[in-house]
C-alpha positions in Angstrom: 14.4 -17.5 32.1 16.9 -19.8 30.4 18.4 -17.8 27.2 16.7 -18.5 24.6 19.3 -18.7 22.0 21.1 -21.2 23.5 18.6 -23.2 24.0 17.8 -23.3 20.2 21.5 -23.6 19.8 22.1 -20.1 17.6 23.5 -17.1 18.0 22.0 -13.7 19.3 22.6 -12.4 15.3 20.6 -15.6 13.9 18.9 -15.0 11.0 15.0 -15.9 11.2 15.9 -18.7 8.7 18.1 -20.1 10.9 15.7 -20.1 13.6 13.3 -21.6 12.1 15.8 -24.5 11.1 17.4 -25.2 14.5 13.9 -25.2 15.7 12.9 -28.3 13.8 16.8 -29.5 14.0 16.2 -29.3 18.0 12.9 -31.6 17.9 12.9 -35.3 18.9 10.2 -37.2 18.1 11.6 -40.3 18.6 12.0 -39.0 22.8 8.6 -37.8 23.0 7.0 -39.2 26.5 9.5 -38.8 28.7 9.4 -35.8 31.4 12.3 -34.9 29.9 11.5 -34.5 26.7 8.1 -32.7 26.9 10.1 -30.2 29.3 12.8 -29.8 26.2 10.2 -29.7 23.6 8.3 -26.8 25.8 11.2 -24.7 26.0 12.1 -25.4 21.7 8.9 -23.8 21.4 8.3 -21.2 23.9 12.1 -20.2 22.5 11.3 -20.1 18.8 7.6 -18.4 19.3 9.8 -15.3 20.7 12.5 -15.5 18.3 10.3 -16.3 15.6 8.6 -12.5 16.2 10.3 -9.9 15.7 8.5 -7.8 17.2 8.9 -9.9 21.1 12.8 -10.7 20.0 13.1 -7.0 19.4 11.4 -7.0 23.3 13.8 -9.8 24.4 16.9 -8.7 23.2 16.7 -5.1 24.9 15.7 -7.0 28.0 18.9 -9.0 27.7 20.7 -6.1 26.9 21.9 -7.5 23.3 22.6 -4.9 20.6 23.0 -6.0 17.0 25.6 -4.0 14.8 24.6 -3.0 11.3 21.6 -4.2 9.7 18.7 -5.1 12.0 19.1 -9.1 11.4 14.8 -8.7 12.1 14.5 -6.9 9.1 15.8 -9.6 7.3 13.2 -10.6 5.8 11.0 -8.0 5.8 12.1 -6.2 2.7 11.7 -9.2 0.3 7.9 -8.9 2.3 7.5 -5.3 1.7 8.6 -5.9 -1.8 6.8 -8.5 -2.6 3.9 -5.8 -1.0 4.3 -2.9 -3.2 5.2 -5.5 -6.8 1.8 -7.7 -6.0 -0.5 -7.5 -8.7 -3.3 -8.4 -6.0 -5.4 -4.6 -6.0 -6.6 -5.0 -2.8 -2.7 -5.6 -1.2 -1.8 -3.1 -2.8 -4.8 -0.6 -1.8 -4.4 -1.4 2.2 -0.7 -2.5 2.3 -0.4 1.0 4.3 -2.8 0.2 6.7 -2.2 -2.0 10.5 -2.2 -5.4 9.7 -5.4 -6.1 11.7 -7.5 -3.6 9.2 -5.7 -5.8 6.3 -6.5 -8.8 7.5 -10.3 -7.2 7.7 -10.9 -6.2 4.7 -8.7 -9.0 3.2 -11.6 -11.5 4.7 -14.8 -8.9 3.6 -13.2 -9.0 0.1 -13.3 -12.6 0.1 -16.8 -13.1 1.2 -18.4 -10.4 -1.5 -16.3 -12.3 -3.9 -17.4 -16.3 -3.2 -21.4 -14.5 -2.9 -20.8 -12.7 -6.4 -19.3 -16.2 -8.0 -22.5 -18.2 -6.8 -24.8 -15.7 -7.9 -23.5 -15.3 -11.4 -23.5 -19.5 -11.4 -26.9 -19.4 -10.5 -27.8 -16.3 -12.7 -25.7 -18.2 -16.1 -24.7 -21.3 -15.2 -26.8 -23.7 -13.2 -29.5 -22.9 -10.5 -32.2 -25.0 -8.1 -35.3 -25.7 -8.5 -38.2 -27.4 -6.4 -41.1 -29.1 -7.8 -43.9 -27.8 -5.5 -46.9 -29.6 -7.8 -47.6 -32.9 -9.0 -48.0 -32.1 -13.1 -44.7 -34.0 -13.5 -45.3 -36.8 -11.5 -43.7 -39.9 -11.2 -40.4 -38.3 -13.4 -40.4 -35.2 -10.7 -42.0 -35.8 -7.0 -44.2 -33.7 -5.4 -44.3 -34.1 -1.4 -47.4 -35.5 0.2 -50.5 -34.6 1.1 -50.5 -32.4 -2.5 -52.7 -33.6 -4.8 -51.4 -36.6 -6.7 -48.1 -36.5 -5.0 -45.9 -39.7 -4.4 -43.2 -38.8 -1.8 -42.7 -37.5 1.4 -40.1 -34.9 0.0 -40.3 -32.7 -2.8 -37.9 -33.5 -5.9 -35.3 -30.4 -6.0 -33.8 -30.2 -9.3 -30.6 -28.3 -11.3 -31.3 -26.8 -14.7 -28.8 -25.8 -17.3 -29.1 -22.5 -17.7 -26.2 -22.5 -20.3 -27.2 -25.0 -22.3 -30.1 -23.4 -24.9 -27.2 -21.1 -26.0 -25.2 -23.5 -27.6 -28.4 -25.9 -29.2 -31.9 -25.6 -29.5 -34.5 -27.2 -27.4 -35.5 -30.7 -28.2 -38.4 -32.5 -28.1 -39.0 -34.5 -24.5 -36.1 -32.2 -22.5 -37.6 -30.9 -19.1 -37.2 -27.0 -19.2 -37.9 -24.4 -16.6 -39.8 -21.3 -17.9 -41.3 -18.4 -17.3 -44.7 -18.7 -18.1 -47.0 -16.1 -20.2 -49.3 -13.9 -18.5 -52.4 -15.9 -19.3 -51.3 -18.9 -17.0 -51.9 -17.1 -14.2 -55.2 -16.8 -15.1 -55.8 -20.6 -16.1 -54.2 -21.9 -13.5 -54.2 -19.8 -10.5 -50.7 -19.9 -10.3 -47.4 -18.3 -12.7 -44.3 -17.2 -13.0 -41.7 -20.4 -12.8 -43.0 -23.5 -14.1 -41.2 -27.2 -14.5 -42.4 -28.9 -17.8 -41.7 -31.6 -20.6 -41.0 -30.0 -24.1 -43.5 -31.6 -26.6 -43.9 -29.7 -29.7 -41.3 -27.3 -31.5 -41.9 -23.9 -33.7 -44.0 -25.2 -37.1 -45.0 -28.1 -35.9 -49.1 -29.2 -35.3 -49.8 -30.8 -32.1 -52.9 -32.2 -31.3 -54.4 -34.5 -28.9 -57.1 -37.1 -29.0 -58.2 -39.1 -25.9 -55.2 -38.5 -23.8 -52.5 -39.5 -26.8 -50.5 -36.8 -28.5 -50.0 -36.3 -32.2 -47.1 -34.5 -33.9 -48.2 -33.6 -37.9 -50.5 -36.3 -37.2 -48.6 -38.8 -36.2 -48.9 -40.8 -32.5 -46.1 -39.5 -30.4 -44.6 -42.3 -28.2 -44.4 -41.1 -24.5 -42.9 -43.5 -22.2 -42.7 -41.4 -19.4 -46.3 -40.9 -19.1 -47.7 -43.7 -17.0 -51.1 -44.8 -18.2 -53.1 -43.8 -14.7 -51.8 -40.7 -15.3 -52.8 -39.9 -19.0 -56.4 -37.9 -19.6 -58.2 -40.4 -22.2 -61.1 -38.6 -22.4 -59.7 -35.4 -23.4 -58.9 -34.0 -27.0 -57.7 -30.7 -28.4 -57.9 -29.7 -32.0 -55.2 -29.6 -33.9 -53.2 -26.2 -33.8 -49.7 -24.9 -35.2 -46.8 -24.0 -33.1 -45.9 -20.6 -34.2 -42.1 -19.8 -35.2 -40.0 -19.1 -32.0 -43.0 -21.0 -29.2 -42.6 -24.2 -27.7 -45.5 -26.2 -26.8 -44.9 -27.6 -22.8 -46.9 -30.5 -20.9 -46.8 -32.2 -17.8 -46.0 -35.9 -17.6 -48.9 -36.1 -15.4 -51.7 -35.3 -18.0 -54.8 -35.2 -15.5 -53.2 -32.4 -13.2 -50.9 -30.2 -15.2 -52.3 -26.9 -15.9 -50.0 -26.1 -19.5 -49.6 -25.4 -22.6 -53.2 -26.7 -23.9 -54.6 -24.2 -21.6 -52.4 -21.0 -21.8 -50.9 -21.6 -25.2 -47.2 -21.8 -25.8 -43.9 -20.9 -24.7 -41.4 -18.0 -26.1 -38.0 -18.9 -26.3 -37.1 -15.9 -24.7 -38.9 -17.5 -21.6 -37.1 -20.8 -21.5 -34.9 -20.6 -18.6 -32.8 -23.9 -18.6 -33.0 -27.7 -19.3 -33.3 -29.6 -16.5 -30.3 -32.2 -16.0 -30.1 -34.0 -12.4 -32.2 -34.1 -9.0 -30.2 -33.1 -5.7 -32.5 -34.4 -3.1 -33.9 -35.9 -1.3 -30.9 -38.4 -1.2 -32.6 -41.4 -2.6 -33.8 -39.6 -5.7 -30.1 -38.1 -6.6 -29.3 -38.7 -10.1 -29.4 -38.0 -13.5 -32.9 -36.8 -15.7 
């Protein structure tokens, strides 16, 4: 075995900085190719991975019978490691800096993990969280996949709602919200417990509806996003009064959404977030 040091060009008391230095110094990019320099840049590197570890140039040196006076120059570094160690303000270096590296490195990685789950289910607890729309009440805004009833695409719409944003203002009139619906849906319906649906009529207000169109304290509400095949002119509902707190919801698609006209309206307490932006399928990403 050709001697290691010399062929890094140090001495047997190099410091690992040193190493490390001559190591680069020693490489030649500019001769890479040649026999002679893959050979040269093989032995750079078989000669710094031993040096470089101070546990195998502990190994090497006793094998070459080289004895360093004073101060272990291996060491060298270690105590601004172990002091960096024991001064981290990192709890879980500190808890395990006792322990083998290997269980370290373990528990370093298991820590991580728990972390990144805990941060994406408190973002999807408070911040934002998805949504699919598995019926066609909010068709054409929101698909519905095919063959459902009144569906348009081949993919359902899957949606992000802003689950933040209801604590900084108050609901407005034609926002998409997801909700928690009351115990009488269920029953209406056949189906409850998260529902996708447009915001029509805030606390105090009257709603009514006469042949398909809305009214708002009896005035036509102007509803763009309900296409006319999808608007329920032969139906009305007498007028009635949105109680303090309650939000009156409704699909965009009039003839098949099960809402608020059948299983009253919506506590605020139940409003989960505002709907903001679909996420697939790709040609539908955007903005709502």
């Amino acid at each position: 075995m050709n001697d290691l040091y010399s062929v890094l060009g140090v001495m047997p008391d190099a410091s690992p900085d040193e190493i490390r230095e001559a190591y680069y110094r020693g490489l030649r990019f500019d001769d890479l190719g040649t026999p002679e320099a893959n050979e040269r840049s093989r032995d750079l590197r078989e000669a710094y991975h031993v040096l470089s570890d101070p546990v195998r140039r502990q190994s090497y040196d006793a094998s070459r019978g080289i004895v360093h006076p004073g101060p272990d120059p291996l060491s060298l570094s270690a105590p601004a490691h172990a002091e960096e160690e024991e001064h981290t303000w990192n709890p879980v270096t500190r808890a395990t800096r006792r322990l083998p590296r290997g269980w370290r490195i373990t528990i370093d990685w298991i820590v991580t993990i728990v972390g990144a789950i805990a941060i994406v289910l408190a973002i999807k607890q408070w911040v934002v969280n998805p949504y699919r729309i598995p019926s066609s009440s909010m068709e054409p805004t929101l698909h519905c996949a095919r063959p459902g009833s009144g569906c348009e695409a081949r993919f359902s719409d899957r949606v992000l709602a802003n689950r933040f944003i209801y604590h900084f203002r108050k609901p407005h009139r034609g926002d998409i919200i997801v909700f928690k619906t009351p115990p009488l849906a269920e029953q209406k319906c056949g189906a409850g417990g998260t529902f996708v649906k447009r915001l029509v009529a805030l606390p105090g207000e009257t709603w009514q509806e006469k042949n398909g169109y809305v009214y708002i304290d009896g005035k036509k509400l102007l509803e763009p996003y309900v296409k006319p095949d999808r608007r329920d002119t032969g139906t009305s509902y007498p007028a009635r009064k949105i109680q303090q707190g309650m939000y009156f919801m409704m699909g965009d698609n009039r003839t098949q959404s099960c809402d608020s006209r059948e299983w009253g309206s919506v506590p605020r307490k139940n409003l989960i977030g505002e709907v903001f932006a679909v996420y697939w399928p790709p040609n539908r990403i955007g903005f709502r």
